[in-house]
PQR file of N, CA, C, O and H, with PARSE charges and radii, in Angstrom:
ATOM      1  N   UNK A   1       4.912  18.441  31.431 -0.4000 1.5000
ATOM      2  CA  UNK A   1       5.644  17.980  30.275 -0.0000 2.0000
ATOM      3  C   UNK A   1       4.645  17.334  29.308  0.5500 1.7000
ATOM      4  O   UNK A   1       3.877  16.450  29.688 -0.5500 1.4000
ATOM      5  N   UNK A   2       4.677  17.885  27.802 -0.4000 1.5000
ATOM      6  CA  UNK A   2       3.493  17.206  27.223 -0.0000 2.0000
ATOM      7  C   UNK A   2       4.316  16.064  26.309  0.5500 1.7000
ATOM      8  O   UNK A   2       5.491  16.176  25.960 -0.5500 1.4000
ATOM      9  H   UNK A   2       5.301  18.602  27.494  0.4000 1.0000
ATOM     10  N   UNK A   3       3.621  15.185  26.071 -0.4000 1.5000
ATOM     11  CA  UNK A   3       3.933  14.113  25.326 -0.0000 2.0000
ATOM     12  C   UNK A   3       3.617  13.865  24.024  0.5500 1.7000
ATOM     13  O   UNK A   3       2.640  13.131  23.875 -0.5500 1.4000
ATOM     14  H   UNK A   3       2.666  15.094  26.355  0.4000 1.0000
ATOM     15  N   UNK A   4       4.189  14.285  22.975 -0.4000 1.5000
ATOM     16  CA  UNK A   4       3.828  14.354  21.536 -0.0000 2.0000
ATOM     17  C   UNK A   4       3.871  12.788  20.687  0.5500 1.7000
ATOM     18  O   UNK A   4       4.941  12.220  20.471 -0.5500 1.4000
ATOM     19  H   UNK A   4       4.982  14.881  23.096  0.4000 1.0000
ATOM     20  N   UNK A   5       2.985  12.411  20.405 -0.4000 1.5000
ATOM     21  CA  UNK A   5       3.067  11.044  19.713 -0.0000 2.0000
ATOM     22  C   UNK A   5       2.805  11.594  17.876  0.5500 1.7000
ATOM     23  O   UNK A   5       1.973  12.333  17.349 -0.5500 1.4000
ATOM     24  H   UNK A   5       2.116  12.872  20.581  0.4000 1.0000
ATOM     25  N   UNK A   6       4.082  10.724  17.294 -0.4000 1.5000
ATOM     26  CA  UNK A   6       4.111  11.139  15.518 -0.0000 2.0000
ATOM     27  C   UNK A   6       3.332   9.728  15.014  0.5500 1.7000
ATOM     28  O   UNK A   6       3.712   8.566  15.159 -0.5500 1.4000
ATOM     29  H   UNK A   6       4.757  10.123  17.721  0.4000 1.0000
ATOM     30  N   UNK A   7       2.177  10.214  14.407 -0.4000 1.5000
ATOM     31  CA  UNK A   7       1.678   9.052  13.560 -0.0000 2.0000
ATOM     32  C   UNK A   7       2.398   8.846  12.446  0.5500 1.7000
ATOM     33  O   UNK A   7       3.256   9.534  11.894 -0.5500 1.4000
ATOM     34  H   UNK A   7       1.868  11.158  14.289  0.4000 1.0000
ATOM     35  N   UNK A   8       1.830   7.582  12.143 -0.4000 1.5000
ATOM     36  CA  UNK A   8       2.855   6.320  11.347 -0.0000 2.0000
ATOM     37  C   UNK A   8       1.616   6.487  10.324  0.5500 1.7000
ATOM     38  O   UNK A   8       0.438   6.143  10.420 -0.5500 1.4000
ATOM     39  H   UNK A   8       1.133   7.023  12.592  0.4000 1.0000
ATOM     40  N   UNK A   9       2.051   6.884   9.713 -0.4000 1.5000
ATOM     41  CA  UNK A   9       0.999   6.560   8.302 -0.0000 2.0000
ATOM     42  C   UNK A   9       2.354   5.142   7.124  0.5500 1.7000
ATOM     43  O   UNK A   9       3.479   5.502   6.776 -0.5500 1.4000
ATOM     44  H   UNK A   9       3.009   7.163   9.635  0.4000 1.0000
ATOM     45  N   UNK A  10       1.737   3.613   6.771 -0.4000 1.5000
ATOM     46  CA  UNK A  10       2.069   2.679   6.464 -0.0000 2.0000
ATOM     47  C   UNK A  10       1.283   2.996   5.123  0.5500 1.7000
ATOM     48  O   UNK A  10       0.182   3.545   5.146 -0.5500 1.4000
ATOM     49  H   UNK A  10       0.824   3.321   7.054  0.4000 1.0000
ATOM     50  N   UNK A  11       2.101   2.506   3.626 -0.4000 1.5000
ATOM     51  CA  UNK A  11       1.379   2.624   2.566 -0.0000 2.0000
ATOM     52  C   UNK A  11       1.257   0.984   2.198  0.5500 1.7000
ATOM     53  O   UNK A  11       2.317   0.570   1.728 -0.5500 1.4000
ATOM     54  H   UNK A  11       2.996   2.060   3.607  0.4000 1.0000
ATOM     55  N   UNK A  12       0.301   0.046   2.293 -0.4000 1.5000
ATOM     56  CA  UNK A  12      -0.180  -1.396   1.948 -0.0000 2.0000
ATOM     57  C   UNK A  12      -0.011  -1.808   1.070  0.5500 1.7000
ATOM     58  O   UNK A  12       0.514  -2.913   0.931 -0.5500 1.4000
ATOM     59  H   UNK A  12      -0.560   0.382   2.675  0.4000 1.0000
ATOM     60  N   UNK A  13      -0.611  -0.649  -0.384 -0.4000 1.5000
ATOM     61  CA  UNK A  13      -0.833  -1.371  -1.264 -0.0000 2.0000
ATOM     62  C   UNK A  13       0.171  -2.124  -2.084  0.5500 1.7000
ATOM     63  O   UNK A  13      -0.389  -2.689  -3.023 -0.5500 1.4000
ATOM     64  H   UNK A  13      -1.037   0.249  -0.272  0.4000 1.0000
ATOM     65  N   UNK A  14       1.402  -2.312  -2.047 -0.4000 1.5000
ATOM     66  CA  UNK A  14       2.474  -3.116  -2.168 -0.0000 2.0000
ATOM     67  C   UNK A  14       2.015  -4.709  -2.142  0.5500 1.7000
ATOM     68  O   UNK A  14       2.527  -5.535  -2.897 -0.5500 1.4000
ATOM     69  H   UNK A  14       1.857  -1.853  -1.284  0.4000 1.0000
ATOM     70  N   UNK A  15       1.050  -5.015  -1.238 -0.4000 1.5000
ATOM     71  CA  UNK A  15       0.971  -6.233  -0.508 -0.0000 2.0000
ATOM     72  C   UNK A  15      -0.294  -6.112  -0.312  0.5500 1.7000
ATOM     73  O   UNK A  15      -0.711  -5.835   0.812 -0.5500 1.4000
ATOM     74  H   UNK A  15       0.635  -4.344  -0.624  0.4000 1.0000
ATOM     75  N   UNK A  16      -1.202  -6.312  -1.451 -0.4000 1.5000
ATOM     76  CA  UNK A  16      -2.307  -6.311  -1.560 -0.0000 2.0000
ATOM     77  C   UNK A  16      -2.557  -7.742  -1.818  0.5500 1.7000
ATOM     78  O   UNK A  16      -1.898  -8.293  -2.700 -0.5500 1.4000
ATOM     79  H   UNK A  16      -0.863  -6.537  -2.365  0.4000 1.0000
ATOM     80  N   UNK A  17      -3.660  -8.573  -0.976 -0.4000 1.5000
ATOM     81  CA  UNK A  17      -3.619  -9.903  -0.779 -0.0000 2.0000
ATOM     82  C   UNK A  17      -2.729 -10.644   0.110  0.5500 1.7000
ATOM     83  O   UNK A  17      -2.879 -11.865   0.118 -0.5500 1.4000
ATOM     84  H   UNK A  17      -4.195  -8.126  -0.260  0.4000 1.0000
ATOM     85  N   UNK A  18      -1.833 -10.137   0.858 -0.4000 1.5000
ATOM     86  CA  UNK A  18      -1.034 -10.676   1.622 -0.0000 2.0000
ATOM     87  C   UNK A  18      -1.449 -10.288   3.129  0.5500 1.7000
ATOM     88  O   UNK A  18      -2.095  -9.288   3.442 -0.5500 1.4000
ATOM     89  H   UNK A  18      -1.711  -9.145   0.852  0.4000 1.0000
ATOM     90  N   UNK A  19      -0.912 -11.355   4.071 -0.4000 1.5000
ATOM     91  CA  UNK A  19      -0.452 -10.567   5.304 -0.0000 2.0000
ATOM     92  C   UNK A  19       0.811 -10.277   5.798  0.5500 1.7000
ATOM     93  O   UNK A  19       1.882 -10.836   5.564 -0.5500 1.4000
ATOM     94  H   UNK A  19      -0.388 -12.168   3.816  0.4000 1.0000
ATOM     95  N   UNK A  20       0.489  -9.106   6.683 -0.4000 1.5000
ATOM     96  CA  UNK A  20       1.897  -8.295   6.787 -0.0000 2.0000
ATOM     97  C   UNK A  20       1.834  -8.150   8.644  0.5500 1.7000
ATOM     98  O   UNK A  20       0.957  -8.343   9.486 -0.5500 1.4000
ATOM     99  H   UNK A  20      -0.381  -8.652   6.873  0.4000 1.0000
ATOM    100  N   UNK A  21       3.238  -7.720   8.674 -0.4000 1.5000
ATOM    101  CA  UNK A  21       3.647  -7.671  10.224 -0.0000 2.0000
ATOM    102  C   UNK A  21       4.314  -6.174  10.021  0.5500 1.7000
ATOM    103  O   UNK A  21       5.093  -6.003   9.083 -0.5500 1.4000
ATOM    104  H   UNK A  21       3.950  -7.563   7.990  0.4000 1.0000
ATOM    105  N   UNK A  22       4.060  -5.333  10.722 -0.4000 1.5000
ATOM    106  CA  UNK A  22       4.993  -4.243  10.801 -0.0000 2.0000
ATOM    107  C   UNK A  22       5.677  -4.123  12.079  0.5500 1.7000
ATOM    108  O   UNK A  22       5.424  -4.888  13.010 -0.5500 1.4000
ATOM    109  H   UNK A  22       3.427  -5.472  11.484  0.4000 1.0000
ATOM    110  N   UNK A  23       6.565  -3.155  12.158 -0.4000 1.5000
ATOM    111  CA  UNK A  23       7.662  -2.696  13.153 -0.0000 2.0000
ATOM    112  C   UNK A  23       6.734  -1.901  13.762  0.5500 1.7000
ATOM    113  O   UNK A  23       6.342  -1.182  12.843 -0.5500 1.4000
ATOM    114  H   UNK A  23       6.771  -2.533  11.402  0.4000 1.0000
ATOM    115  N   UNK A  24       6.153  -1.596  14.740 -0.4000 1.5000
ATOM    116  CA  UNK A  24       5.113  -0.682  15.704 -0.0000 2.0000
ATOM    117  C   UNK A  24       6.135   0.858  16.167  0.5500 1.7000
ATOM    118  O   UNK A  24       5.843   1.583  17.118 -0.5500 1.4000
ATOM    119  H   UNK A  24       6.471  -2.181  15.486  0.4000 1.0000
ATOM    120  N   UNK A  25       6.988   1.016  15.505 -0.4000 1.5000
ATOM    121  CA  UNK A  25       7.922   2.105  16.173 -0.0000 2.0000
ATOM    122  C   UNK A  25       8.047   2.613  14.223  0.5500 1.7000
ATOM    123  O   UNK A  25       7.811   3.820  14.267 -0.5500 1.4000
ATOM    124  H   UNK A  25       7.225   0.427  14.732  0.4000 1.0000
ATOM    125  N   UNK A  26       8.218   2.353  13.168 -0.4000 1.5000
ATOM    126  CA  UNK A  26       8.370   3.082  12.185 -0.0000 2.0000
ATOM    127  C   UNK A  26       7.179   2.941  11.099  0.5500 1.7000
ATOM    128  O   UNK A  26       6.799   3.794  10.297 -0.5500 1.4000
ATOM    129  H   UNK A  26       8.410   1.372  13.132  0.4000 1.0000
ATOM    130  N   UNK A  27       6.662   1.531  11.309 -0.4000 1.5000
ATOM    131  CA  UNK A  27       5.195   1.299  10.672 -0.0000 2.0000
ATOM    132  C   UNK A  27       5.749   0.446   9.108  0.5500 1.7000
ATOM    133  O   UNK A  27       5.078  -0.139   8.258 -0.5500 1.4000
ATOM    134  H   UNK A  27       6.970   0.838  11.961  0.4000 1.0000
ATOM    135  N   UNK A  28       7.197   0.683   9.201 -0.4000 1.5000
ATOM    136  CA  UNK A  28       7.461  -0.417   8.091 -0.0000 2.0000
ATOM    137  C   UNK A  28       7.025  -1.718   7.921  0.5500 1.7000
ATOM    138  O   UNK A  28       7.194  -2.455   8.893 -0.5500 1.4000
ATOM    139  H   UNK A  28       7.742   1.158   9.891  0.4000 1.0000
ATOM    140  N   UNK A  29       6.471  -2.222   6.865 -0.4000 1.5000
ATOM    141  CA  UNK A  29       6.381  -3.487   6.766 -0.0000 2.0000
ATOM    142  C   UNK A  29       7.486  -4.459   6.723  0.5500 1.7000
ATOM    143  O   UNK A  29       8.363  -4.315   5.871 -0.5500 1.4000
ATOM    144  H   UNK A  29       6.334  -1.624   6.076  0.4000 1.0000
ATOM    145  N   UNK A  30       7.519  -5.255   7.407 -0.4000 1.5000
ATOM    146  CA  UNK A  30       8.861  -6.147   8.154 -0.0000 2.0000
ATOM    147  C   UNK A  30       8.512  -7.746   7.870  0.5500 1.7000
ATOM    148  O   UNK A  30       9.396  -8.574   8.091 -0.5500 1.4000
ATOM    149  H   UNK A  30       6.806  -5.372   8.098  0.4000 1.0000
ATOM    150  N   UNK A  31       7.606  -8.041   7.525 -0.4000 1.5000
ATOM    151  CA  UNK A  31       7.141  -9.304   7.196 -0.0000 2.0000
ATOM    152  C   UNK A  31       5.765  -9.457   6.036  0.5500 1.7000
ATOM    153  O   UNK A  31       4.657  -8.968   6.254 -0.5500 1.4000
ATOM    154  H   UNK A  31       6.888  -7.369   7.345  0.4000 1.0000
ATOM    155  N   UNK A  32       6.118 -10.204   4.851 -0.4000 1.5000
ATOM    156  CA  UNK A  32       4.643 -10.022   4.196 -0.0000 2.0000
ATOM    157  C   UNK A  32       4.622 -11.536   3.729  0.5500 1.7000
ATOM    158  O   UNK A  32       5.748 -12.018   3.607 -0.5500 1.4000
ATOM    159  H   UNK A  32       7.018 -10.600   4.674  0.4000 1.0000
ATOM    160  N   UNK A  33       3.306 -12.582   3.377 -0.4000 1.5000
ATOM    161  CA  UNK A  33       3.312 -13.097   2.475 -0.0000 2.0000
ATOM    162  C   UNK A  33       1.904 -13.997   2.532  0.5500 1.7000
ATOM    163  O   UNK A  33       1.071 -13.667   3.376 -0.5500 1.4000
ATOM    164  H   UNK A  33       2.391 -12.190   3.476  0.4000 1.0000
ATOM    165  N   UNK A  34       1.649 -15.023   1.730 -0.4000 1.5000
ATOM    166  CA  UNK A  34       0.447 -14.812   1.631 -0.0000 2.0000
ATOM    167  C   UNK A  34      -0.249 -16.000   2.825  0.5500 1.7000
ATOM    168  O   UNK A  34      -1.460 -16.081   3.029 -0.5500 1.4000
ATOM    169  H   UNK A  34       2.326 -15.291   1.045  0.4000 1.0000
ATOM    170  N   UNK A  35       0.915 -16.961   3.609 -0.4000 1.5000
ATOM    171  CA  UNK A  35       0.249 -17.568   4.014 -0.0000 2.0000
ATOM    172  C   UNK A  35       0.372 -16.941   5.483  0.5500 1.7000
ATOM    173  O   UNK A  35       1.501 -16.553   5.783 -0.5500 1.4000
ATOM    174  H   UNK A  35       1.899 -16.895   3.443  0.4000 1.0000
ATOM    175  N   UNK A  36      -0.586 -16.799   6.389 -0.4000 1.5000
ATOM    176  CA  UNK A  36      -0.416 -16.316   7.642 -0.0000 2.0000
ATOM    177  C   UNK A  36       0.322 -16.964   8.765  0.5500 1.7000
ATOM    178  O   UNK A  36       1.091 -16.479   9.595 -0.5500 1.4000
ATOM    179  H   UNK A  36      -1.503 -17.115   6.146  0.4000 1.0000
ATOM    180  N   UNK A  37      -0.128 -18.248   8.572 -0.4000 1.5000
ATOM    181  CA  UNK A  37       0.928 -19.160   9.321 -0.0000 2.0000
ATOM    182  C   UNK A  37       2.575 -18.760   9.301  0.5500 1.7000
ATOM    183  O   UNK A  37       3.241 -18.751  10.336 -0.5500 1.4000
ATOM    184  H   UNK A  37      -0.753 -18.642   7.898  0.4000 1.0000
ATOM    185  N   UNK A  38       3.061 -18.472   8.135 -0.4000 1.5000
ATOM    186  CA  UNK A  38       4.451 -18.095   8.085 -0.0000 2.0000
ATOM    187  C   UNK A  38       4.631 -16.403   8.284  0.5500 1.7000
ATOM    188  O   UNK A  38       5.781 -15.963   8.261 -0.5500 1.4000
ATOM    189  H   UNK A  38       2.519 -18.479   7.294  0.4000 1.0000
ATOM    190  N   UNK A  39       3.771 -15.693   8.429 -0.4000 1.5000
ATOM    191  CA  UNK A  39       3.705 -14.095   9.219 -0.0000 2.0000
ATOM    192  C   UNK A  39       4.199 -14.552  10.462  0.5500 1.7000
ATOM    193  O   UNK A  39       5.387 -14.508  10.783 -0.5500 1.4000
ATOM    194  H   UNK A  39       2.837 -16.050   8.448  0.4000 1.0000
ATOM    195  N   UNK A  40       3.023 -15.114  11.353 -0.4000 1.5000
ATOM    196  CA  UNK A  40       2.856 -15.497  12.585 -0.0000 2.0000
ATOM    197  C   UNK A  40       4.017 -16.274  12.640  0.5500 1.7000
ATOM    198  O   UNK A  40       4.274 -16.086  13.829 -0.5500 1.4000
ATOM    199  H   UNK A  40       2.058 -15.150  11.092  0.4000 1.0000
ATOM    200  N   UNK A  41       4.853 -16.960  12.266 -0.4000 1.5000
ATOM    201  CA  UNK A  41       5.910 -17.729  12.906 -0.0000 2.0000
ATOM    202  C   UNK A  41       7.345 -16.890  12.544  0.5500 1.7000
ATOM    203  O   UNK A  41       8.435 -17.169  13.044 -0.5500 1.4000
ATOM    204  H   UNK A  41       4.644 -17.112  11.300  0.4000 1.0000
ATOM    205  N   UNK A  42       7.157 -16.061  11.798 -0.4000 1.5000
ATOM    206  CA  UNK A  42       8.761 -15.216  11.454 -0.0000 2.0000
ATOM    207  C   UNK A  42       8.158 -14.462  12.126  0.5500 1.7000
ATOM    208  O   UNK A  42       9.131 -13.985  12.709 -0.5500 1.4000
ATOM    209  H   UNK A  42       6.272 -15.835  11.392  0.4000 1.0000
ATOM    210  N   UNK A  43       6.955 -13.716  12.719 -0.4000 1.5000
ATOM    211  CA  UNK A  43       6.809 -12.273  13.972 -0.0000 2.0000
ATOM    212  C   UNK A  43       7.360 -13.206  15.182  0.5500 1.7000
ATOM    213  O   UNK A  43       8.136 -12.620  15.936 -0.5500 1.4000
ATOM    214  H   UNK A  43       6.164 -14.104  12.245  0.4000 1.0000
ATOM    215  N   UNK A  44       7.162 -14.179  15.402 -0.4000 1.5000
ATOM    216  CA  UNK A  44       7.215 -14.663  17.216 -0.0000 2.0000
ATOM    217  C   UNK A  44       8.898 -14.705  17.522  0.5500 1.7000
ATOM    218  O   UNK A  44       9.917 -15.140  16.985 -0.5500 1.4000
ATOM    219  H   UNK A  44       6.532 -14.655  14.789  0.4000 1.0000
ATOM    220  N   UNK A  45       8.416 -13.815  18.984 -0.4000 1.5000
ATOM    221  CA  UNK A  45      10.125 -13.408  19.201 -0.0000 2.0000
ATOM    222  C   UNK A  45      10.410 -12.148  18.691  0.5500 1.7000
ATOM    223  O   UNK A  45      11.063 -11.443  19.460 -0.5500 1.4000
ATOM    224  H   UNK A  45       7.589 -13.461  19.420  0.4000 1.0000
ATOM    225  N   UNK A  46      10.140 -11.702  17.717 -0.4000 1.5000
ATOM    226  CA  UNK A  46      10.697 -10.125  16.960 -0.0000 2.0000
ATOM    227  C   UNK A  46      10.067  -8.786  18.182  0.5500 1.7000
ATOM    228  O   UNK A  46       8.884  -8.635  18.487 -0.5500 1.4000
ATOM    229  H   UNK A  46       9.610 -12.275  17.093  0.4000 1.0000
ATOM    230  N   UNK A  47      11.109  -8.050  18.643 -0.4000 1.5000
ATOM    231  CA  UNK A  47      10.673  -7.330  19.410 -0.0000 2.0000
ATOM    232  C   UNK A  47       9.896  -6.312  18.264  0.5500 1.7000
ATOM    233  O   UNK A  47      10.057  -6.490  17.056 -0.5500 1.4000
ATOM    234  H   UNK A  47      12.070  -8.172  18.396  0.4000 1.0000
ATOM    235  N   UNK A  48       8.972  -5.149  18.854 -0.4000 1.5000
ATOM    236  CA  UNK A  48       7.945  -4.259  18.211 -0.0000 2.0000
ATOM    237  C   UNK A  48       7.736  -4.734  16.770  0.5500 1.7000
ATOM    238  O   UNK A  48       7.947  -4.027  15.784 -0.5500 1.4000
ATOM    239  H   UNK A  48       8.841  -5.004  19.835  0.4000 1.0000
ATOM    240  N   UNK A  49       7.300  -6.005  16.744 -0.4000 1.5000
ATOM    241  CA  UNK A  49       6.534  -6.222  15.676 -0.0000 2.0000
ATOM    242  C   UNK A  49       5.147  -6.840  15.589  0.5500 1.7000
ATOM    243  O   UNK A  49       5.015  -7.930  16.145 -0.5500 1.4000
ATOM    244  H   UNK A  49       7.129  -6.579  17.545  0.4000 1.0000
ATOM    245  N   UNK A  50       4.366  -6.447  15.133 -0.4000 1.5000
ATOM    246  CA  UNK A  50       2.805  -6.996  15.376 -0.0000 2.0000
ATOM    247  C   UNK A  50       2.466  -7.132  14.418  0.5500 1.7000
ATOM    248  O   UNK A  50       2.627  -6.431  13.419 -0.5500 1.4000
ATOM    249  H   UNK A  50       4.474  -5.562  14.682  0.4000 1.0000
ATOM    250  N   UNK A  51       1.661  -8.544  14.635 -0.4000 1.5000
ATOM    251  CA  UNK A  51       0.932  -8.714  12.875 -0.0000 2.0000
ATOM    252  C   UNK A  51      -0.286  -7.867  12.530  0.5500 1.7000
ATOM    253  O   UNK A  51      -1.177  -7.716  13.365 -0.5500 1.4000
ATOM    254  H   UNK A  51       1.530  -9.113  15.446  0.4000 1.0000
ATOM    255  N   UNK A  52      -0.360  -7.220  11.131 -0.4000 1.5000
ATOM    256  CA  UNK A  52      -1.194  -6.085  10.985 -0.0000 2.0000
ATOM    257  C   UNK A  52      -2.970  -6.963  10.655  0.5500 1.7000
ATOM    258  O   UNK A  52      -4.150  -6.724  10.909 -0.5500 1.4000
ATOM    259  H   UNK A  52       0.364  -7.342  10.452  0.4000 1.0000
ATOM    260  N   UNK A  53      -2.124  -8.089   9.923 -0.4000 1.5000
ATOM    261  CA  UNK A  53      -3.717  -8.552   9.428 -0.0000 2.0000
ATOM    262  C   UNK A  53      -3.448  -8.837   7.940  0.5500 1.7000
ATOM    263  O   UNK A  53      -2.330  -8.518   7.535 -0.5500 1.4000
ATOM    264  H   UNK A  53      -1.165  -8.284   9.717  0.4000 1.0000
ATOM    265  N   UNK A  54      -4.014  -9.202   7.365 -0.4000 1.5000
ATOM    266  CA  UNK A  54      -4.888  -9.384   6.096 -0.0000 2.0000
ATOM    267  C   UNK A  54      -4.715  -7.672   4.804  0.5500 1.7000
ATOM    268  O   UNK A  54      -5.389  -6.662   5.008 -0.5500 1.4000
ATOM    269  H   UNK A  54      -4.922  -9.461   7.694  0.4000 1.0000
ATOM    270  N   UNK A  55      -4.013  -7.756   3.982 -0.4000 1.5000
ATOM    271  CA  UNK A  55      -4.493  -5.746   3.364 -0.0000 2.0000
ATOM    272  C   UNK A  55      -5.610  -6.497   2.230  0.5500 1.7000
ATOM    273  O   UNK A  55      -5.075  -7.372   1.548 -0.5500 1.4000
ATOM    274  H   UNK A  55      -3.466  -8.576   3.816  0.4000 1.0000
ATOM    275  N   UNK A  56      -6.847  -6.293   2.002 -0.4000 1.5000
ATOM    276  CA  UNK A  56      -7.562  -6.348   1.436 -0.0000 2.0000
ATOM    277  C   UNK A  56      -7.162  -5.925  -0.316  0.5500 1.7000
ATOM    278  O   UNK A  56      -6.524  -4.875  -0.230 -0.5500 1.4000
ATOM    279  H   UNK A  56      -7.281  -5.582   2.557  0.4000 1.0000
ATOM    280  N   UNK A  57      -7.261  -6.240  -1.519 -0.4000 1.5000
ATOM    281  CA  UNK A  57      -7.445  -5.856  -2.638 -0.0000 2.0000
ATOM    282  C   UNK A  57      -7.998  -4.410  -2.688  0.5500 1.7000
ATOM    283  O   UNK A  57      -8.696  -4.115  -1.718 -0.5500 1.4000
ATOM    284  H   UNK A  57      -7.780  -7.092  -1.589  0.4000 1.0000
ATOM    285  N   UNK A  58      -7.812  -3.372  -3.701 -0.4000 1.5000
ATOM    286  CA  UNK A  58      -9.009  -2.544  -3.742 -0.0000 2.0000
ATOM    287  C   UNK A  58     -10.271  -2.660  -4.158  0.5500 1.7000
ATOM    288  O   UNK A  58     -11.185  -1.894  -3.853 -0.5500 1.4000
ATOM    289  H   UNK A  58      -7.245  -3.611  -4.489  0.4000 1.0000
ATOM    290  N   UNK A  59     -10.339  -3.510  -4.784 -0.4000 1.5000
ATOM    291  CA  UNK A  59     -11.743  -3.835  -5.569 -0.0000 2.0000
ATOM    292  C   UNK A  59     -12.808  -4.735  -4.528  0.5500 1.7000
ATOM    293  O   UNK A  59     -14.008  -4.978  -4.658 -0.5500 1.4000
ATOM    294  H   UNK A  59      -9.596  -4.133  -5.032  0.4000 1.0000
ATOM    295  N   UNK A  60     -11.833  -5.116  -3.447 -0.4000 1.5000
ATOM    296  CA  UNK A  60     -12.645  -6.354  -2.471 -0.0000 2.0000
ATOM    297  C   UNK A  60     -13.465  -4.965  -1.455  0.5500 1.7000
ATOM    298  O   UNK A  60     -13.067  -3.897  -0.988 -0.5500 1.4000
ATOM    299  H   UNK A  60     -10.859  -4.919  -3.342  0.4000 1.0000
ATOM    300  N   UNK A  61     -14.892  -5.780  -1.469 -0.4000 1.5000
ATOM    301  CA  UNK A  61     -15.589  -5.611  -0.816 -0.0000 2.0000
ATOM    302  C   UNK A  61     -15.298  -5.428   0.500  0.5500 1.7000
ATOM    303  O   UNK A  61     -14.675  -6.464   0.728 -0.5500 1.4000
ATOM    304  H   UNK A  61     -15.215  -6.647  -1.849  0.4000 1.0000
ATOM    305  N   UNK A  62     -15.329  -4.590   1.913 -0.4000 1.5000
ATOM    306  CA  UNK A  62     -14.800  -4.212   3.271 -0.0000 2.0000
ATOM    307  C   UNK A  62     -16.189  -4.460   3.923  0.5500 1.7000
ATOM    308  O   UNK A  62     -17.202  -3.806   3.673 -0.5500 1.4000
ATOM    309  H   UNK A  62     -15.835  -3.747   1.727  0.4000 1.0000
ATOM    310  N   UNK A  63     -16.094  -5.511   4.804 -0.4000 1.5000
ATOM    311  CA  UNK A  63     -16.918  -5.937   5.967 -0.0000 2.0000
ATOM    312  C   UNK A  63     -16.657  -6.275   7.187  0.5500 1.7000
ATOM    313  O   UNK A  63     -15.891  -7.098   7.687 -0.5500 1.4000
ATOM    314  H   UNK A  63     -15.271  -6.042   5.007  0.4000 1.0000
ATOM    315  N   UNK A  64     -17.625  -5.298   7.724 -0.4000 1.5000
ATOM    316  CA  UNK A  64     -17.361  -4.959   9.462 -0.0000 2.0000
ATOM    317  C   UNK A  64     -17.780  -5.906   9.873  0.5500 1.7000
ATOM    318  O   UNK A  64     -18.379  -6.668   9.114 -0.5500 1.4000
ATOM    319  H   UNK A  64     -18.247  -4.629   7.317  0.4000 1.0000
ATOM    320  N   UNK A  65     -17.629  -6.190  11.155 -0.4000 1.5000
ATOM    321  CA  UNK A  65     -17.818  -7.105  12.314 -0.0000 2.0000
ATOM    322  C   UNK A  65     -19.531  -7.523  12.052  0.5500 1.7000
ATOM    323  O   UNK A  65     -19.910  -8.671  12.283 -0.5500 1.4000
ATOM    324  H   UNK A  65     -17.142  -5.571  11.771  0.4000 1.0000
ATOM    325  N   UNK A  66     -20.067  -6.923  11.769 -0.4000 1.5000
ATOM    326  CA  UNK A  66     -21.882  -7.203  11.759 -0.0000 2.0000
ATOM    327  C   UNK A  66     -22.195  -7.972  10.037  0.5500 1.7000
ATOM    328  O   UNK A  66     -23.251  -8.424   9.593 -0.5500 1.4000
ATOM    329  H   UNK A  66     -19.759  -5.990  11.582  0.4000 1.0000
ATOM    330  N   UNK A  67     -21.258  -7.909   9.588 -0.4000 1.5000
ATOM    331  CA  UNK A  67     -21.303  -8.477   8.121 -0.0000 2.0000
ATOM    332  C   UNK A  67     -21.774  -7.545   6.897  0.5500 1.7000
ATOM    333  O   UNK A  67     -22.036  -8.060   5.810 -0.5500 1.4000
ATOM    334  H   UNK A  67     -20.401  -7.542   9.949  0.4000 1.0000
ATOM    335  N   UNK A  68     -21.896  -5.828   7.157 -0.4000 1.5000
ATOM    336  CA  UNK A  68     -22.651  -4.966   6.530 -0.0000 2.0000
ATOM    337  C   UNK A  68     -21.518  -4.627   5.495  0.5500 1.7000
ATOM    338  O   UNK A  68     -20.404  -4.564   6.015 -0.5500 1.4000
ATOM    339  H   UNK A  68     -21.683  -5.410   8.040  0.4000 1.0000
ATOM    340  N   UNK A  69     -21.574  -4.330   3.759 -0.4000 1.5000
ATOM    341  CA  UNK A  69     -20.426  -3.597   3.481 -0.0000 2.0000
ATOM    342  C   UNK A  69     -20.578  -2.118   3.656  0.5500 1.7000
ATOM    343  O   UNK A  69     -19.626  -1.370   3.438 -0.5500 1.4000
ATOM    344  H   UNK A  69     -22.479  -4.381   3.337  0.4000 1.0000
TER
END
């Protein structure tokens, strides 16, 4: 029996500068705003929801873990 998984493609830029929490089963954004503290406390408890992070600006500079852009 093969197991087909459908990727979730999520469009951000809505909520550019914010952080967001999505639903892990449709990829909707379910929580956004700018302070993280209040992501993290409206996700806790919400079943399949995980906080995504931070969506960067487009114009902002993207730096990896080693500090390189």
């Amino acid at each position: 029996m093969a197991l087909a998984l459908k990727r979730i493609h999520t469009d951000f830029s809505p909520y550019e500068g914010q952080w967001v929490a999505i639903d892990r089963r449709t990829g909707e954004v379910v929580i956004a705003d700018e302070d993280p503290h209040v992501v993290l406390r409206k996700a806790k408890g919400r079943n399949h929801v995980v906080v995504h992070g931070r969506v960067p600006y487009a114009d902002e500079p993207f730096r990896d873990h080693f500090g390189f852009a």
